[in-house]
C-alpha positions in Angstrom: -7.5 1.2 21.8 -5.1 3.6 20.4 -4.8 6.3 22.1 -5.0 10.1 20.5 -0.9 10.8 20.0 0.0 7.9 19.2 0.4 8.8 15.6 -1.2 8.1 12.0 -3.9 5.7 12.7 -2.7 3.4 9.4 1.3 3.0 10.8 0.1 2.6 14.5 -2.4 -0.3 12.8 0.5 -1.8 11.0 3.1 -1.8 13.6 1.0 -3.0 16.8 -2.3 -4.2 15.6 -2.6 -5.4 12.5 -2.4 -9.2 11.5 -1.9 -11.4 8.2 -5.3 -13.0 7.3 -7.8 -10.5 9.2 -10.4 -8.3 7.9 -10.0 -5.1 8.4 -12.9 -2.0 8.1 -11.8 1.7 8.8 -13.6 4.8 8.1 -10.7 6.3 6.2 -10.2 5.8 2.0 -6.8 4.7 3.5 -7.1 2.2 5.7 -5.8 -0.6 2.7 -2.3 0.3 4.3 -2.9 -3.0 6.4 -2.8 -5.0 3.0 1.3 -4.9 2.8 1.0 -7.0 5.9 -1.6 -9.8 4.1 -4.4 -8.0 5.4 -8.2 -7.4 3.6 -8.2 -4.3 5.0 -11.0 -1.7 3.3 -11.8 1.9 3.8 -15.4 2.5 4.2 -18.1 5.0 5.1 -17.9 6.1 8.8 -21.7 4.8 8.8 -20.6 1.4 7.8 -17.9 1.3 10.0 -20.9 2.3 12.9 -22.9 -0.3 11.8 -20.2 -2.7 11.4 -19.3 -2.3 14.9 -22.4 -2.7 15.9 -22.8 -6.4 15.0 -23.8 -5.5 11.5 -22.6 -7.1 8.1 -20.9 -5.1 5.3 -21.6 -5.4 2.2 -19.8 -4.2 -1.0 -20.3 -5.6 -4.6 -17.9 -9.0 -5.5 -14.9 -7.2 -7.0 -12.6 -8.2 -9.6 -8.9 -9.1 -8.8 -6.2 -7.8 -10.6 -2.5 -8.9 -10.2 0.7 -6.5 -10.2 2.9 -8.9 -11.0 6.4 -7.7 -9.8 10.0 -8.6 -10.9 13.6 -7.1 -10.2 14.7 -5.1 -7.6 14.5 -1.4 -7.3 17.3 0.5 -8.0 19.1 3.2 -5.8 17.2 6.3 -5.3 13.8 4.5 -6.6 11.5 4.2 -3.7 8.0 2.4 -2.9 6.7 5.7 -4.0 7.4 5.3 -7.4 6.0 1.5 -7.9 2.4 3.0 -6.8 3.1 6.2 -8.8 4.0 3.8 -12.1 0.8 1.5 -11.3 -1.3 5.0 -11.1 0.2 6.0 -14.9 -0.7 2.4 -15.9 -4.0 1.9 -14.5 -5.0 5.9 -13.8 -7.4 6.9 -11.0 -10.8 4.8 -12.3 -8.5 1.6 -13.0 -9.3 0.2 -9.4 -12.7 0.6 -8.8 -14.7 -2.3 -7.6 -11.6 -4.3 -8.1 -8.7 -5.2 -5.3 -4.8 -5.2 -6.3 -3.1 -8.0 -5.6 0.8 -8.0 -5.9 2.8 -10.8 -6.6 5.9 -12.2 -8.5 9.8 -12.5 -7.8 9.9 -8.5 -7.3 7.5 -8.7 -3.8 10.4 -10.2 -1.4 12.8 -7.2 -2.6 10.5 -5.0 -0.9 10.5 -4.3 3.0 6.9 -4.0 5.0 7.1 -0.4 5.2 7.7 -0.1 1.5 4.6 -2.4 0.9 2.7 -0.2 2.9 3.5 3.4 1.2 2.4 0.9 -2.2 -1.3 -0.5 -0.9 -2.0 2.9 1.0 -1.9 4.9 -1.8 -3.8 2.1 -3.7 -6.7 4.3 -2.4 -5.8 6.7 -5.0 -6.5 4.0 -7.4 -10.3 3.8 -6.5 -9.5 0.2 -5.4 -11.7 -1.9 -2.8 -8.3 -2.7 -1.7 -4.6 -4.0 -2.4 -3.0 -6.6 -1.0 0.8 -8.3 -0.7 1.7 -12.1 0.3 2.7 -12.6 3.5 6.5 -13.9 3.5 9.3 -14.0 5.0 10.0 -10.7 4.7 6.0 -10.2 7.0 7.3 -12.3 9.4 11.0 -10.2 9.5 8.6 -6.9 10.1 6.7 -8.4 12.9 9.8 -9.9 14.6 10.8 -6.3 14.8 7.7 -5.1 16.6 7.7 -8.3 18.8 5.1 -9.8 17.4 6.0 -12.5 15.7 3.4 -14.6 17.3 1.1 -12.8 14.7 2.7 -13.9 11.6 1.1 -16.6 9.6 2.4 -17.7 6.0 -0.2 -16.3 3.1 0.0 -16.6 -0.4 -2.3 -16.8 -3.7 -2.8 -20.5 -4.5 -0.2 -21.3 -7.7 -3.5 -22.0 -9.9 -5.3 -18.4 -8.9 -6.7 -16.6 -11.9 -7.1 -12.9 -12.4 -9.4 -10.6 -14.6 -6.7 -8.6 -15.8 -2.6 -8.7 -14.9 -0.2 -5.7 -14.5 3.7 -6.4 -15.3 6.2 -4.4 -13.8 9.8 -4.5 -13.6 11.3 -2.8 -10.4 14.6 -2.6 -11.6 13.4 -0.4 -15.0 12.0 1.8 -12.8 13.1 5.9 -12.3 11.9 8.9 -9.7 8.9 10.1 -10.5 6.6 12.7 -9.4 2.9 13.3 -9.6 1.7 16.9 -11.1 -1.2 18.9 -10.7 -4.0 17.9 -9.8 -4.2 14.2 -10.2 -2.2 11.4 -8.5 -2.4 9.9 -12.4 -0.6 12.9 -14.4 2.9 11.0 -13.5 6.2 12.0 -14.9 9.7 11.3 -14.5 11.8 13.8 -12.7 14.3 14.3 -15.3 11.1 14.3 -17.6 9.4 17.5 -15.0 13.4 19.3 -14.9 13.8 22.0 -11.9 10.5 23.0 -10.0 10.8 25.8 -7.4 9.8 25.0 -4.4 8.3 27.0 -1.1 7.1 24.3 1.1 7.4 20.4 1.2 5.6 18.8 3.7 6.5 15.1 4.6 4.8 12.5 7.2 1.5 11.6 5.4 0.0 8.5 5.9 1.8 7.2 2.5 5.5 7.6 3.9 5.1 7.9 7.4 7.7 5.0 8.1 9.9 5.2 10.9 12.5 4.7 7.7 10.9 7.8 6.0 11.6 9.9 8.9 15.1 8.5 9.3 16.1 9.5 5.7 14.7 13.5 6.5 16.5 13.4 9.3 19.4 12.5 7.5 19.2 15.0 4.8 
């Protein structure tokens, strides 16, 4: 039990709860956050959830699988942000329905927990069942932090796993980007959108809500 203060549901799940090779079923489209740490971890209808908790089964259509395969590293002032935000321009809104994300490659290990997280959270926006990551050395790193390393078993798609459809991307190529009115999908480069004024930002949503995210408002 978590109790109410505690914080966003989906980083409280992630830092104290959630473990590599569990299920996970949350009545919230974003509950897929617990993917960056190897989870299956699906958003659902509160119903469902009831039901679920009940003793009940849940049951969804078999999805397809599609792999994000990653490469490079990203480059200063690039952030997790802009991976989902890249995949989103790629894929748009529809692309993940009845499927679930899977991310792989050489890229994966350049990319912290946290920043895993902000990527299969906002998988939601995808339409996706769910998105996943391997669980590395870099899982097991995160967990050590939170002192649970008890919790961290090794997970990774066999070498012979096939897909229904891939998705290359190169982490290094990437640049800041922003998503316009009103779709998460109508993506541009910064330099691309030039000077917007501004009246309000708002930060701490459940897509950056990282104790690193915080640290780098603070700092500014």
């Amino acid at each position: 039990l978590s109790k109410p203060g505690n914080g966003i549901c989906h980083q409280v799940q992630l830092e104290r709860i959630g473990k590599p090779g569990k299920t996970l079923l949350g009545s919230d489209s974003h509950t897929p956050t617990g993917g960056a740490l190897g989870m299956i971890a699906i958003g659902a209808g509160g119903l469902d959830v009831a039901v679920a908790m009940g003793g009940g089964a849940y049951y969804i259509p078999y999805p397809k699988a599609t792999l994000v395969k990653l490469s490079g590293a990203l480059r200063p002032m690039v952030s997790a942000k802009d991976v989902i935000l890249e995949v989103l321009r790629v894929m748009s809104v529809k692309g993940g329905v009845g499927k679930i994300v899977e991310y792989g490659g050489e890229g994966v290990k350049n990319l912290t927990v946290p920043q895993r997280a902000t990527i299969t959270n906002m998988g939601a926006e995808l339409g996706a069942t769910t998105s996943v990551f391997p669980s590395d050395e870099v899982t097991r790193g995160f967990l050590k932090a939170q002192g649970r390393e008890a919790d961290f078993i090794p997970l990774a798609a066999d070498p012979d796993a096939t897909y229904d459809e891939a998705v290359e991307i190169d982490l290094s190529a990437l640049v800041p980007m922003v998503a316009l009115p009103h779709m998460p999908d109508n993506v541009k480069t910064v330099a691309e959108t030039g000077p917007i004024h501004v009246d309000q930002v708002c930060i701490g949503s459940c897509t950056n809500s990282s104790y690193l995210d915080m640290m780098r408002v603070a700092a500014i």
